[in-house]
N, C-alpha and C positions, 0 to 999 in steps of 0.2 A: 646533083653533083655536090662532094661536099671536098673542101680546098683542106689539102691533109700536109704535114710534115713530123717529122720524126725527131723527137729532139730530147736533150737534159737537161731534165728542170734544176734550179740553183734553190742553194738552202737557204733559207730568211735572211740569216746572218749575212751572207754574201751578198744575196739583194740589199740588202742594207748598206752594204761598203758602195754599192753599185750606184746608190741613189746619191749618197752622199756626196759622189763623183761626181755624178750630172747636173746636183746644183752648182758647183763650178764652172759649169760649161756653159759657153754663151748661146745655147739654145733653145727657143720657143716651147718646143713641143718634146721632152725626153720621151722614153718610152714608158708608160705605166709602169709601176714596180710589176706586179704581178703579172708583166709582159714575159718578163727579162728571163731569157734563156739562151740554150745551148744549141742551135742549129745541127742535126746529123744529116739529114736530107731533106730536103725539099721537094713533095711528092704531087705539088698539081690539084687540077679540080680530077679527083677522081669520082666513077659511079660506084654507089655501095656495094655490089656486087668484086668489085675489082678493089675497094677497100678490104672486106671480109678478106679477100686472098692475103693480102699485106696485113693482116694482122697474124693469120694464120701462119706464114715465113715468119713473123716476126716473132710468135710465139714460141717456133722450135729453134730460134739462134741460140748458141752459146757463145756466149764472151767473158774472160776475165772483168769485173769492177776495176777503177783506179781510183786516183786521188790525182787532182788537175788545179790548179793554182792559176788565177788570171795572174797578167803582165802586161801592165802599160797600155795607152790607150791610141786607136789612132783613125785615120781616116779612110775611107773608100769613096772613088770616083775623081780623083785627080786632082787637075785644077779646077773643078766644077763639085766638090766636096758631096755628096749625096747623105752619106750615115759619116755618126761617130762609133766606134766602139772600142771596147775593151778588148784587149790581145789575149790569149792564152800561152803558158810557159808549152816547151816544146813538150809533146807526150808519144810514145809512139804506142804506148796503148789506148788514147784516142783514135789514132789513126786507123790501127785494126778496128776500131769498135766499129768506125765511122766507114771503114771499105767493106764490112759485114754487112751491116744495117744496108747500105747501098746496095751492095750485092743481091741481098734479101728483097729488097724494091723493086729490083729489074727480075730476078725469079718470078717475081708474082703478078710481073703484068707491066709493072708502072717504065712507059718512059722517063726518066730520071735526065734532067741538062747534062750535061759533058762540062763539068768546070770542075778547078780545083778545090779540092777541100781547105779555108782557111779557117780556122775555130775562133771565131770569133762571139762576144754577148752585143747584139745593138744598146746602143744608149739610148739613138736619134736621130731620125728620119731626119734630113734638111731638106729645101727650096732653095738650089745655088744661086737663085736673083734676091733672094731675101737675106741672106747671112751676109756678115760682114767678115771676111774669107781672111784677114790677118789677125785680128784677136781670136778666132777660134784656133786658126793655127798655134796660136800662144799659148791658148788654155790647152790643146791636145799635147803640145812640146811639155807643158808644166803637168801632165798629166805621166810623161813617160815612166816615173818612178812608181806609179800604183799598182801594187800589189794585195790581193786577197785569196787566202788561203792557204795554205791547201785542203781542200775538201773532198770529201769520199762521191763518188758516182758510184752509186750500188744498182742502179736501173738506169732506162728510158721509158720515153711514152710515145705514141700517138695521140696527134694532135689535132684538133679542128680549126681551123679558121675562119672566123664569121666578121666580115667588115661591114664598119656600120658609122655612125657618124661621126662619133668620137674616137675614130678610128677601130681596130679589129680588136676583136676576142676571142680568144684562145680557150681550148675547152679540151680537158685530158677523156682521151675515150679509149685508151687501154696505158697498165703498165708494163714492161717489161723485165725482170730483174735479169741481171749479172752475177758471176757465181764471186765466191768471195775468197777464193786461193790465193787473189794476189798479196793478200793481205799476210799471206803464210800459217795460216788456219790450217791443225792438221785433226784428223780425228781422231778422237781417244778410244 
């Protein structure tokens, strides 16, 4: 079985802004730089046989590219804070991309959760009995103004997840591209 999801990866630069964010944040453990991405689906322990199918859907999608801009940073899990992350500005060609790729998941087999789509990038996993729940709160409020981007999504990938001590690792095991119209590329 191997733990798969579908996501877009961020460009240096951005991971760069990214990092730069989380050493402001009052938390232990951020997410490695080379974590840090773009969640489309979350697809489970699947078996390789039912993998190959999801790669296969995933191979004949078409979707316009964008350009998607993080906004502001914030928290999940309430008063018990679980993740910090970074907001993304509103896209609705996100949205299509991200109810394609789903769509394409549930075609090919994978039960996929029933929750809404929020696009968000993780910073950092918390332990709500170990943070100190009002200076984080401070640094995410003083966080509301960060902004990075706007940057091109030209593809997606499938992804592995392999956890391990140091926490998980991610390992790209196919790309995807997006076509490049939106960009208003006409042929000569």
């Amino acid at each position: 079985m191997i733990r798969a999801f579908a996501a877009i990866a961020l460009p240096d630069a951005i991971r760069t802004e990214l990092v730069r964010m989380q050493a402001s944040l009052p938390v232990k453990r951020p997410v490695p730089e080379e974590n840090l991405h773009l969640t489309l689906v979350f697809l489970g322990e699947l078996a390789e046989p039912l993998l190959e199918e999801v790669h296969v859907a995933f191979s004949a999608l078409h979707a316009p590219g964008c350009d998607l801009t993080l906004d502001g940073l914030g928290l999940f899990g309430g008063r018990k804070p679980r993740l910090v992350h970074a907001g993304l500005a509103e896209s609705a060609d996100l949205r299509h991309l991200q109810a394609k790729v789903e769509q394409a998941a549930r075609g090919a087999g994978v039960v996929v959760e029933h929750r809404r789509f929020i696009p968000h990038v993780t910073l950092a996993y918390l332990d709500p009995a170990r943070i100190d729940c009002d200076r984080l709160e401070r640094a995410v409020a003083g966080g509301a103004a960060f902004r990075a981007g706007p940057f091109p999504v030209t593809g997606f990938g499938l992804y592995r997840s392999d956890r391990g001590h140091g926490g998980a690792r991610y390992t790209e095991l196919a790309r995807y591209p997006l076509s490049a119209s939106f960009r208003g590329s006409t042929v000569p």
